[in-house]
C-alpha positions in Angstrom: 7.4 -9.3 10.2 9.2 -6.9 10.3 10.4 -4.4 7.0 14.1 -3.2 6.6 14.5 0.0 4.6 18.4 1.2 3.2 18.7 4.0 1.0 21.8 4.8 -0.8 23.0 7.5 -3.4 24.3 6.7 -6.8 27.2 8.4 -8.5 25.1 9.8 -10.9 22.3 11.4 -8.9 20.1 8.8 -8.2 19.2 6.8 -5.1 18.2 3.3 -4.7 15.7 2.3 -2.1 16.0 -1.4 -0.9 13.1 -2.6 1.1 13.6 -5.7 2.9 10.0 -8.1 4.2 6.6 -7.3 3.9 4.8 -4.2 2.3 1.6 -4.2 4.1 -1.0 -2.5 5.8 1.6 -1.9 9.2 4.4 -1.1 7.0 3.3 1.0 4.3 3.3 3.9 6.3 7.0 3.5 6.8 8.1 3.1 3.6 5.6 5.9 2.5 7.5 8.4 5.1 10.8 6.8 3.4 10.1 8.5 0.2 8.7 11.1 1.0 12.1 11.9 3.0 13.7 11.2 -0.8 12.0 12.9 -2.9 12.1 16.2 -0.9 16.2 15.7 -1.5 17.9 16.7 -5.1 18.0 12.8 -6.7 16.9 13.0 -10.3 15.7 9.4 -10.0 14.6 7.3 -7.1 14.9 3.1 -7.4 13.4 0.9 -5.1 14.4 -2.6 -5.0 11.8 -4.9 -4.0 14.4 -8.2 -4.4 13.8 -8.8 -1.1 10.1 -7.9 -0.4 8.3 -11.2 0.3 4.9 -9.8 0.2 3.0 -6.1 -0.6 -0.9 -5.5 -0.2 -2.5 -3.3 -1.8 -1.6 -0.2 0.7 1.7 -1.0 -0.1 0.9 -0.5 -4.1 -1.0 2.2 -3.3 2.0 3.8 -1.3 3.8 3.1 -4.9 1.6 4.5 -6.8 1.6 7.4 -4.7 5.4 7.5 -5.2 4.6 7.4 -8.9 2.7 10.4 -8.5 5.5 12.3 -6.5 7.9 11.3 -9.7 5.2 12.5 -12.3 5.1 16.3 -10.0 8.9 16.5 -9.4 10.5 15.7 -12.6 12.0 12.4 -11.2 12.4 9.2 -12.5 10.6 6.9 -10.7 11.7 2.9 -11.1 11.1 -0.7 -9.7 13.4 -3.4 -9.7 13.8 -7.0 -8.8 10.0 -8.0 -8.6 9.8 -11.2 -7.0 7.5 -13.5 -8.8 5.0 -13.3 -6.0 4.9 -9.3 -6.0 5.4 -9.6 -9.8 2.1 -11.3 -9.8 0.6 -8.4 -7.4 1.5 -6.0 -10.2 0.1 -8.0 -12.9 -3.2 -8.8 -11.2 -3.5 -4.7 -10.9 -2.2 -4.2 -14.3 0.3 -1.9 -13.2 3.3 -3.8 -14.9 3.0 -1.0 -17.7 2.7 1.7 -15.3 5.7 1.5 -13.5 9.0 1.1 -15.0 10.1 -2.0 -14.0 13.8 -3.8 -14.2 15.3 -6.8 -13.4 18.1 -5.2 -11.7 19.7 -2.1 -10.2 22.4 -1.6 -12.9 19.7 -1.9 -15.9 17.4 0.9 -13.5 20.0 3.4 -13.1 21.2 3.7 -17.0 20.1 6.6 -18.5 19.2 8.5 -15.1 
């Protein structure tokens, strides 16, 4: 399958970044490249929707995590929202539900950015 990826700025200095299909193994690397491209710009935070992701491996936590990282190094908010229940359960499984900041939706991500 293949994976959409739409970025868009926020009024207040943040971008969302909605992923659309699968985050696995043959599209990590894509999304990956995708925020690296964002946070190299002047955002304050970076959201990324995962409504619409059916599935995500672990190299597509791991390309999270790494984005996690990135936010932790840059001074930028780094948040989730819209966890399917299926990728919710992902995050569970790894415990990573109280790593990430995670929202139901886009409006409750980008208060406070």
């Amino acid at each position: 399958m293949n994976i959409e990826l739409e970025s868009s700025q926020k009024g207040n200095g943040a971008v969302t970044l909605t992923i659309k299909g699968e985050i696995d193994m043959s599209s990590s690397s894509k999304v990956r490249a995708h925020l690296t491209d964002l946070f190299k710009g002047n955002q304050s935070a970076i959201v990324v929707d995962l409504s619409d992701v059916s599935y995500i491996d672990s190299s597509g936590i791991a390309t999270l995590v790494e984005g996690l990282q990135w936010s932790h190094t840059s001074n930028k908010k780094f948040r989730l929202t819209g966890l399917a229940p299926m990728v919710k359960d992902v995050f569970e499984i790894a415990r990573l539900l109280t790593v990430f900041e995670v929202y139901d939706s886009q409006e409750e991500a980008l208060k406070g950015v």
